[in-house]
N, C-alpha and C positions, 0 to 999 in steps of 0.2 A: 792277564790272559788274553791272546788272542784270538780272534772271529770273523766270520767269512759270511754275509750276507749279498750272495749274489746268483744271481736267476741266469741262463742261456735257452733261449725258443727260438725253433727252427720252425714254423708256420705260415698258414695262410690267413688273412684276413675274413671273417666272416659275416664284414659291413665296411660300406666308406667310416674314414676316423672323423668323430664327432668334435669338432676344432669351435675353439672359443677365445676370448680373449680375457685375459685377466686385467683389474683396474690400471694397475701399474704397466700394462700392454705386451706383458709378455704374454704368447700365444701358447694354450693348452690343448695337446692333441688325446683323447683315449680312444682306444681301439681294442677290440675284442680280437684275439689270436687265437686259432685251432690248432692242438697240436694231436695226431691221430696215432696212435699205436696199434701195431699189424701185430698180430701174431694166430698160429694155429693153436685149437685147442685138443681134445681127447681122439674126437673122429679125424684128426688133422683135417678141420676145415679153416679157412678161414676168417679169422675175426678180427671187428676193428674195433677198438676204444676211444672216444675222442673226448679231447679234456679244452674247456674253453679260459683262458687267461683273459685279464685285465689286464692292458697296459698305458701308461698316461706317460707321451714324454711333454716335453716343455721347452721352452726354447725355440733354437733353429732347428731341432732336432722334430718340433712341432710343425713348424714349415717345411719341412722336406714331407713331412707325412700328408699332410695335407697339400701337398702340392704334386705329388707323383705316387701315392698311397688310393687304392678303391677296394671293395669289393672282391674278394678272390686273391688277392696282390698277396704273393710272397714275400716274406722277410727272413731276417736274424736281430734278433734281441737279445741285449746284452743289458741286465738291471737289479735291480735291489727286492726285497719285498717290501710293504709297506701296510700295517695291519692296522685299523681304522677301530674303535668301539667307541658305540655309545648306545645310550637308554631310548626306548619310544617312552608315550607318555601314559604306558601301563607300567611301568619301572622294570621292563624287558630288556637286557644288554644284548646288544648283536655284535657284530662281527664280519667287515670286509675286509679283503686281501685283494690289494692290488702291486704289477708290479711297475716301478717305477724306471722310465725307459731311462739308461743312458750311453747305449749304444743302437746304431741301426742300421743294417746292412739290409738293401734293395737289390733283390731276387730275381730272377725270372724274365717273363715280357707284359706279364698282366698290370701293368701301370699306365696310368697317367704320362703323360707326354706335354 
């Protein structure tokens, strides 16, 4: 049977990307992405909804973020999900969703130079 795991965000940045490096030196970028949804409601006023993503790329795709990626900086993301569980050490199971970048198209003028 076939399956389709893959994410597309049209947003802005809501912090520079938090860039590290991993042992083996490939560099890891995550960055938080707003994506806002306009719509009117009863009174036809308007309202806006904003939903905030995770996204970690890796790679070159990690130096380009961190290299012309800030604060405010528009993008397009193209990636996977990626859902994380584990126990604290009250034997609590949690639960994170990030998505994992493997596309990135640089927007707008709000960048790094």
């Amino acid at each position: 049977m076939a399956s389709v795991n893959k994410v597309i965000l049209l947003g802005n940045l809501g912090s520079d990307p938090d860039v590290d490096t991993l042992k083996t030196g490939t560099k890891i970028a995550k960055l938080s992405l707003a994506t806002t949804l306009v719509r009117k409601n009863d009174r036809n006023e308007r309202v806006e909804s904003t939903e905030w993503h995770r996204v970690t790329f890796f790679g070159r795709l990690a130096e380009i973020a961190e290299q012309y990626l800030m604060k405010g900086s528009s993008c397009y993301v193209e990636g996977r999900l990626k859902t994380d569980r584990w126990e604290d050490s009250n034997g609590q199971t949690h639960y994170s969703t990030q998505i994992i970048g493997e596309t990135l198209q640089l927007l707008g003028s709000n960048m790094r130079r």
